[in-house]
N, C-alpha and C positions, 0 to 999 in steps of 0.2 A: 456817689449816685449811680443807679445804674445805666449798664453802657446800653442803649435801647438797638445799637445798628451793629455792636458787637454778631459776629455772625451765628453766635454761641446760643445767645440770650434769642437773637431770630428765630431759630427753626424751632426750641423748645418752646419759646412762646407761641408760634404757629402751629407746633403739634398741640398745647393743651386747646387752644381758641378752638381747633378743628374739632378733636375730642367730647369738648365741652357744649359745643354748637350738634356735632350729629348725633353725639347720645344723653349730653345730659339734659333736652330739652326734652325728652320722650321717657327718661328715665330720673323724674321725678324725686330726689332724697328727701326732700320737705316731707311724706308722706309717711315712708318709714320712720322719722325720727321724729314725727307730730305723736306717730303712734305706738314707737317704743320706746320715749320720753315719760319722766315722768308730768303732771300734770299740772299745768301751769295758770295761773292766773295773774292777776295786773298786780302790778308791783307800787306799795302805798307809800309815799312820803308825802302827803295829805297834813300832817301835824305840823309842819314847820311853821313858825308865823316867818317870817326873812326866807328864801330857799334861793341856792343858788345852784347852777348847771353848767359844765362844760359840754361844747361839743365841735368834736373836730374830728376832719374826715382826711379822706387820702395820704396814708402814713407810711413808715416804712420802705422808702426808698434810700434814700443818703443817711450817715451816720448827723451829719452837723444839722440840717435839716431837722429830721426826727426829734432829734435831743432838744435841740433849740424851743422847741414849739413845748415838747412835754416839760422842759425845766422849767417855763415861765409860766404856764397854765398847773405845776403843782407846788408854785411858792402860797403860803399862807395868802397874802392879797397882792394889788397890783395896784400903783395910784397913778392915774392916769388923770388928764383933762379933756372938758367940753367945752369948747365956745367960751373958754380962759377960766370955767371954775373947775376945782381940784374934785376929783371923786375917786374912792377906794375898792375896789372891786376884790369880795372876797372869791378863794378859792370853791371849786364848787363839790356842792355834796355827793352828786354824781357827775361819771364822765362818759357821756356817750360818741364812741366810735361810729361816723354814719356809712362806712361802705371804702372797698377797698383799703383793707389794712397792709396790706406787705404788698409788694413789688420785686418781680417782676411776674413771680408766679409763685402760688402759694405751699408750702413746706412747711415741715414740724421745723426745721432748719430755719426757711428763711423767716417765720413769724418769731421763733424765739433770736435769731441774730435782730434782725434789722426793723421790730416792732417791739416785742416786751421786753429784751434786753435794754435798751435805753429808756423806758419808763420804769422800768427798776429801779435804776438810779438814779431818776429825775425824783422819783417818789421817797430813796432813802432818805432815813432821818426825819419823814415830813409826815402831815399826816392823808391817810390816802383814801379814797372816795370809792363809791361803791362802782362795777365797770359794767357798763352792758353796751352791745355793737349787733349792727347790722352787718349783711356781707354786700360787698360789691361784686363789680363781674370778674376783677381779678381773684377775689377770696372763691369763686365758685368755678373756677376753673379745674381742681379736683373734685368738683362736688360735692364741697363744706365738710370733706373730713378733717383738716387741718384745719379751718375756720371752729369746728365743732366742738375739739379737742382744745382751744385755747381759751375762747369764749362761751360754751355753752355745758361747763361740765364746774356746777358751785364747790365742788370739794377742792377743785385744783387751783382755781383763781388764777388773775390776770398779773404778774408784776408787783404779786404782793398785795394787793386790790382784791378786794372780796368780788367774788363773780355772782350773781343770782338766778339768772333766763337757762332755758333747759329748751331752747328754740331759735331758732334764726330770726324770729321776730317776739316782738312785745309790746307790753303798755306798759306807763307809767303815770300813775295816779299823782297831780304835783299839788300845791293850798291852793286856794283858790276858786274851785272847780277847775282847773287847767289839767290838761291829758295829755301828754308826747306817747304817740302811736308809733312804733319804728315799722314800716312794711318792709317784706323783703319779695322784691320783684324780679323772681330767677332769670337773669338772664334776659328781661322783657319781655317773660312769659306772664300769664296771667296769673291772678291768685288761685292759690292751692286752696284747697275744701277744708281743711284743716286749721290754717287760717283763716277765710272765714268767718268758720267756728268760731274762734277764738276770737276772733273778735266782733264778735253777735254776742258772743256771754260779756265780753267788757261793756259792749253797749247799753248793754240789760240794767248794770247798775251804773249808771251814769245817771245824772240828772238834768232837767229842761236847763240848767243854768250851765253846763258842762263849754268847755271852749278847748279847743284841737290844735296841737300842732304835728302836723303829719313830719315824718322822719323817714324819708324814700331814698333810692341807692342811685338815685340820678337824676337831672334837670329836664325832663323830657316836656317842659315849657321852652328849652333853649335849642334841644333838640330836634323837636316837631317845626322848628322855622327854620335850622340850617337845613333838613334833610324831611321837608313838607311831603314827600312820597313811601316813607320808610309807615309802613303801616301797624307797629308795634308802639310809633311816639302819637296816633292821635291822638286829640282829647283827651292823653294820658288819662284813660278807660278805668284803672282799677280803682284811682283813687277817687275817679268820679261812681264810678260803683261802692267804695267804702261811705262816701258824701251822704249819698243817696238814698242806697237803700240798706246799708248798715246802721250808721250813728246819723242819720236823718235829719243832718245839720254840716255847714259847710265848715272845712279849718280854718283858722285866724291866721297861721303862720306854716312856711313847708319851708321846710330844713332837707338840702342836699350835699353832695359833693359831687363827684365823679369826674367835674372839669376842675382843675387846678387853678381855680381865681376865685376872687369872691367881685360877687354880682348882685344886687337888692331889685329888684324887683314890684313894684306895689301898684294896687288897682282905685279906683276909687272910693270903694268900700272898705281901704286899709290892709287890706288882705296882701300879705307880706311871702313873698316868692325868692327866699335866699339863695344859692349857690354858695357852698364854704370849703373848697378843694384842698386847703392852703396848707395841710398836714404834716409836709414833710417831703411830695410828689416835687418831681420838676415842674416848671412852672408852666400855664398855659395861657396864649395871650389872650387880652380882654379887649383887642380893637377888630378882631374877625372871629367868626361872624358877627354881622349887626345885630345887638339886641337892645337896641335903644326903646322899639316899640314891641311888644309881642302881642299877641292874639288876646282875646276878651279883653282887652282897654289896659294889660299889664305896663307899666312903662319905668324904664331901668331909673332909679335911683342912684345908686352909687356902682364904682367898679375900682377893684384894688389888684393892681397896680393901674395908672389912669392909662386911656387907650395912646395917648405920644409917649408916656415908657413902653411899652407894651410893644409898639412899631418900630421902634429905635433898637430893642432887644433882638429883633427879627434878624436885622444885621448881620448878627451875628454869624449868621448861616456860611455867609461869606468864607469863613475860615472853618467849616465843617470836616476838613482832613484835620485838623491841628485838634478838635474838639471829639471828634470820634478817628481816634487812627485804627482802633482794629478792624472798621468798617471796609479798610481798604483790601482785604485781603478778599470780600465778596468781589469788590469791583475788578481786582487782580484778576481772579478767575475769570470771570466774563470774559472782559479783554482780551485775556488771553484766548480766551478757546474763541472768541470771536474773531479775530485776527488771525490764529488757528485757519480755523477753515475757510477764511478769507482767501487765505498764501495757497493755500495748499493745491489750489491749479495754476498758480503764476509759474511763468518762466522768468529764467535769468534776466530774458529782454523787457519783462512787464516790470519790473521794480525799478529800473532806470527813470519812469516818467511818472507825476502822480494819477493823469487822467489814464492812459494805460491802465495802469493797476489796479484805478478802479472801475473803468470796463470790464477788466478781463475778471476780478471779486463780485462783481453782479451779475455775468453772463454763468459763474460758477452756483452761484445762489440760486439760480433758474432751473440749472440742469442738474445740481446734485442735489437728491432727495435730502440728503442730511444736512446740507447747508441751510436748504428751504424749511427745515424740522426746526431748526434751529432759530430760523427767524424769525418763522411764527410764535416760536414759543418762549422769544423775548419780548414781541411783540404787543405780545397777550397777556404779558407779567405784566409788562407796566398800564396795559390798558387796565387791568384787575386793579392796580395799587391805587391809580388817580382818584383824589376824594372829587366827588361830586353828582349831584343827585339825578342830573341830566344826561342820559344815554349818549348821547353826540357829544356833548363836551367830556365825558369820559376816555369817548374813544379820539377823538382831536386832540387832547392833552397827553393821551399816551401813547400814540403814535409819533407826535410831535418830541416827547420825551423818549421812547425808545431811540427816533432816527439820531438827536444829537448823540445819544452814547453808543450807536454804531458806525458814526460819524469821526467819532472819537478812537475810537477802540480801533477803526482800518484805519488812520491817520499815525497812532500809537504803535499797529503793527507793520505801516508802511516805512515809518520813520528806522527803527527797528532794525528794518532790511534791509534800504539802504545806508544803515552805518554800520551795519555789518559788512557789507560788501563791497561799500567805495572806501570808507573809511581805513576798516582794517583789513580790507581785500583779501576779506573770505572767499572760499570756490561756493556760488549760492547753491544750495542743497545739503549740503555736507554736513555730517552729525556737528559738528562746533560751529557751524557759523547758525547754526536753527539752536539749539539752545543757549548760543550766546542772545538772540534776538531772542529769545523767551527770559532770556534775564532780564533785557532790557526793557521788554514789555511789560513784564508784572509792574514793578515800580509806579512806574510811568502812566498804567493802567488805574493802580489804585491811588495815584494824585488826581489824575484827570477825571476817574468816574465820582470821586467824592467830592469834587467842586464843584461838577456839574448839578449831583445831586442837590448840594447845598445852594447853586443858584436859583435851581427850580425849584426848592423849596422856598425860595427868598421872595419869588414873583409869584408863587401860588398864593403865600397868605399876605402879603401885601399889596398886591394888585389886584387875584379875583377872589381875597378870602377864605382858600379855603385848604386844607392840612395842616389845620390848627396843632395837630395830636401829632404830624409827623416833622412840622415845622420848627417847634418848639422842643418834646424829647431829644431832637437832634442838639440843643443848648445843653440843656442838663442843669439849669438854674435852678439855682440850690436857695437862695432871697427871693424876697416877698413874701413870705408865709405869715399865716393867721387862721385864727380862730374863734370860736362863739362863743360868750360866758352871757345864760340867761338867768335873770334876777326876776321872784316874783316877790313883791313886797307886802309888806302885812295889810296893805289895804288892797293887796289882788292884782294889780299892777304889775306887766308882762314889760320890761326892760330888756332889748337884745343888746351888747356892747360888741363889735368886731374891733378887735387886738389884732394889730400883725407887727409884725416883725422884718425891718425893712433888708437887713444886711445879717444872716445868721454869724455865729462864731465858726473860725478854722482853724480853733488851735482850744484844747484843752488839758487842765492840771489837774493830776489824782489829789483827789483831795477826802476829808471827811467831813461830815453830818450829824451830828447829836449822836458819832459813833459807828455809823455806816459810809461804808466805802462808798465814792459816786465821786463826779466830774464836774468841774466848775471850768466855766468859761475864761478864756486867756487871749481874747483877742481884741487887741484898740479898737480896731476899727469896726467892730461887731456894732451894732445898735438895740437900744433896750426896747421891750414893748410899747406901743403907743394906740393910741383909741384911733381910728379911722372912719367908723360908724357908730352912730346910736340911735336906736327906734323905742320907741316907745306905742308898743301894739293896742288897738283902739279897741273898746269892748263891743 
C-alpha cells in the first residue's frame, strides 16, 4: 500500500496537486483531445436480453488489494446469498473503472505496475470484458496523459481487455432503454463544451422511455455537507445542468467513488445515490462525517464497513510510528531545527532548570527574526493542514496542534542537553556535546512528532469528525473492499448487487490458467466474496 506520510510520496504528491490546481484548471486537455480525437458516439449493448456490468472505482494502490478485487469480479460467476436464498451472479460484459485508478500519482509506470498489471492476471485464462473508465482527481494530476494512454487509445487496450472510448467521458447504451452516462468533472470544474456536445447528440437519440444512471468522479452529495461552504460541491451543478437542460429527465441511479467506502443513499422517489471506493484504495471511515441524512430528503441506507468497525479502526492511529515509520524522518527534521534555534541563545546556566530554558527559548523567539520566521511558519503549516470548513476552528485546531509539537520538540531538545551535559559531562557548546544532542534529538524527535500526529488524528475523526482522508491513509487498510455488479434482466429490471470482500489475501502462489501464467490466492485466513447490498432500482 502506499506509504501516504512517507516524506518522498509528500512533496511529489503536493507538487502535482499544486501543478494541477494552478494550471490545469485554466488549461483545459478535455478540449484538445475532444478535438484531436477521433469521433465518438454512444456505445450500444442494447441487444442483450440478460446484461450484466461491473463497476469498481478507486484502484491501484496495494498489490493484495487490487488483485483481490479484480480476481473475484473476473471469475466466470460468483454465488452468493440474499435473505437465505442462493443467487449466482454472472461476470459482467463490461467493466467500468469510475475515477482514480492508480495511486499515489499517475505514471505510465505506476498505471502499468499497480493497475493493469494485476488485472492481467486476474483476466488470464478467463474470459474478458470490454473496459472503459472515467479519471479521478488523482488520474488528472498530469492532465490525463497517462490516464489517455491507458484507457482511451482502442488499438492498445486495457490488460488484455478490449478498449473502445477515444475520451475521458462516454455513454453507454445498455437493454432496456437504460443509459450509464460516465461525466468527467476536471478537477470540479464545470463541463467542457465538448462534452456537452456529446452529450446533446446522445440525448437526441434516446427515447421518452430512456432511464439514467449517471457515472461521476465523486460524491459531491457527501461532500457539499461535510464542507457546506466549498462552492464547487453545491447543488452539484453539472449534473443538474445534464438533468435539466440536456437529457430532460432526472437519473434513477449515480454511481461514485472517490471516498474509499461504500455508502447507498436513497430518496423517496427511489432515486439511488451510491458511493463505491472499495477498489483496491485504503480504506476510509464510514462513521465521520455524518451522512445519515443529506439534502433533498436523501437518507443513508446501507454503509460498508458499519460505522463501530469503522470507529474501532480509528484506533489504530494510536501506533502511527510503528504503521508509517518513514514519516519520522519529517518529524526528525522539525524537531530538530526547532529545538535548533530554540538552544541556540541558552547558556550553560539556562539548561540546568526547565522553566529557565524555556524563558530564555521564548525571550529568543521574540528577538531573533529567524526564530520568529520560523514559528510563524510552523504555525501556518498546521493552520493550512487542519481539515474544517470553519475559519476559527481551523486556526484554534492548528495553533492548538502546532503549540503541542513545539511543546515537544523544546522538551526533546531540552532533555537532549541536559544528558549531554550532566550525564556525560560534556563542556555545553562544544562541537561533540551539540551533535551528540542532535543525535539524540532526531530519534526522539521522530517518535514523539508521530504519536502526537497519530493522537491528533485519533481525536479529530472521533471526537469532531473530521480528517477522514488524513485519519485513515495514515492506516493503510488494505480489508473491506467491494464492488458493483449491475444485472439488467430480460424484463428491464435494474438489479445493483455490492460484493465485498472482508479480509483480502497476503500471500500468493504462481500458478496457471487454461495456460496463462497469473496468481492464486494462499492465504487461510483471507475470506471469499459475499453480497452485503441488494437494490432493486424502481422504474
Amino acid at each position: 500500500m502506499v506509504g501516504w506520510y512517507d516524506p518522498r510520496v509528500l512533496m511529489h504528491s503536493a507538487y502535482q496537486v499544486a501543478i494541477a490546481n494552478i494550471f490545469g484548471r485554466h488549461s483545459d486537455t478535455r478540449l484538445i483531445e475532444a478535438l484531436a480525437s477521433q469521433p465518438q458516439t454512444e456505445f450500444d449493448y442494447s441487444s442483450s436480453a440478460e446484461f450484466w456490468l461491473d463497476y469498481v472505482a478507486d484502484t491501484g494502490d496495494g498489490w493484495n488489494s487490487t488483485y483481490a478485487i479484480a480476481d473475484a469480479l473476473a471469475r466466470p460467476s460468483l454465488d452468493v446469498e440474499h435473505q437465505g436464498h442462493p443467487e449466482t451472479l454472472a461476470a459482467g460484459r463490461v467493466l467500468v473503472f469510475g475515477g482514480d485508478e492508480v495511486y499515489p500519482y499517475p505514471s505510465r509506470a505506476e498505471y502499468d505496475t499497480r493497475t493493469e498489471n494485476p488485472y492481467r492476471h486476474a483476466f488470464a485464462g478467463r474470459a474478458r470484458p470490454d473496459v472503459f473508465a472515467i479519471p479521478g482527481n488523482h488520474d488528472w494530476y498530469d492532465s490525463l496523459v497517462a490516464f489517455s494512454r491507458t484507457f482511451c487509445r482502442p488499438e492498445r487496450g486495457f490488460a488484455g481487455c478490449k478498449t473502445r472510448q477515444t475520451r475521458s467521458y462516454f455513454a453507454l447504451r445498455l437493454p432496456a432503454d437504460w443509459w450509464l452516462l460516465a461525466i468527467d468533472l476536471q478537477l470540479g470544474a464545470d463541463l467542457d463544451e465538448p462534452q456537452v456536445k456529446y452529450f446533446q447528440k446522445v440525448a437526441a437519440s434516446m427515447d421518452e422511455r430512456a432511464r439514467l444512471i449517471f457515472c461521476v468522479p465523486e460524491p459531491r452529495w457527501i461532500l457539499e455537507d461535510a464542507y457546506p461552504r466549498h462552492e464547487s460541491y453545491e447543488e452539484h451543478s453539472s449534473t443538474h445542468f445534464l438533468e435539466d437542460e440536456v437529457f430532460k429527465r432526472k437519473a434513477r441511479v449515480f454511481l461514485t467513488g472517490d471516498l474509499h467506502f461504500y455508502k447507498r443513499h436513497e430518496d423517496a422517489a427511489g432515486v439511488q445515490k451510491i458511493t463505491s471506493g472499495g477498489g483496491g484504495a485504503f480504506l476510509h471511515p464510514t462513521h465521520a462525517p455524518k451522512t445519515g441524512e443529506l439534502r433533498n430528503g436523501f437518507v443513508q441506507r446501507a454503509a460498508y464497513p458499519d460505522e463501530k468497525t469503522s470507529r474501532a479502526l480509528a484506533w489504530k492511529n494510536f501506533v502511527f510510528p510503528l504503521l508509517n515509520p518513514k514519516a519520522g524522518w519529517l518529524w526528525a527534521f522539525l524537531y530538530a531545527m526547532s529545538a535548533w534555534l530554540a538552544s541556540a541563545r541558552l547558556e550553560a546556566s539556562d539548561v540546568i532548570d526547565l522553566a529557565t530554558a524555556l524563558e530564555a527559548a521564548i525571550n529568543a523567539a521574540i528577538r531573533d527574526p529567524l526564530n520568529g520566521m520560523w514559528l510563524i511558519a510552523i504555525y501556518a503549516g498546521f493552520i493550512f493542514f487542519t481539515d474544517t470548513h470553519l475559519r476559527s476552528w481551523r486556526v484554534l485546531g492548528g495553533v492548538f496542534h502546532a503549540t503541542m509539537h513545539l511543546a515537544a520538540a523544546f522538551l526533546v531538545g531540552w532533555l537532549a542537553l541536559l544528558l549531554t551535559v550532566r550525564a556525560f559531562e560534556l563542556h555545553y557548546g562544544s562541537t561533540v556535546q551539540l551533535l551528540l544532542s542532535a543525535l539524540i534529538t532526531v530519534p526522539l524527535g521522530a517518535i514523539a512528532g508521530s504519536f502526537i500526529l497519530g493522537v491528533y488524528l485519533f481525536v479529530s475523526i472521533n471526537v469532531f469528525g473530521r480528517h477522514s482522508n488524513e485519519a485513515f491513509s495514515s492506516l493503510r487498510i488494505q480489508d473491506y473492499k467491494q464492488w458493483l455488479r449491475l444485472k439488467i434482466d430480460a424484463a428491464g429490471r435494474l438489479t445493483i448487487y455490492t460484493i465485498a470482500i472482508d479480509r483480502v489475501p497476503r500471500r500468493w502462489r504462481a500458478t496457471q490458467r487454461n495456460g496463462e501464467a497469473t496468481f492464486g490466492a494462499h492465504d487461510a485466513r483471507a475470506t471469499a466474496p459475499r453480497l452485503i447490498d441488494r437494490i432493486e432500482v424502481r422504474d
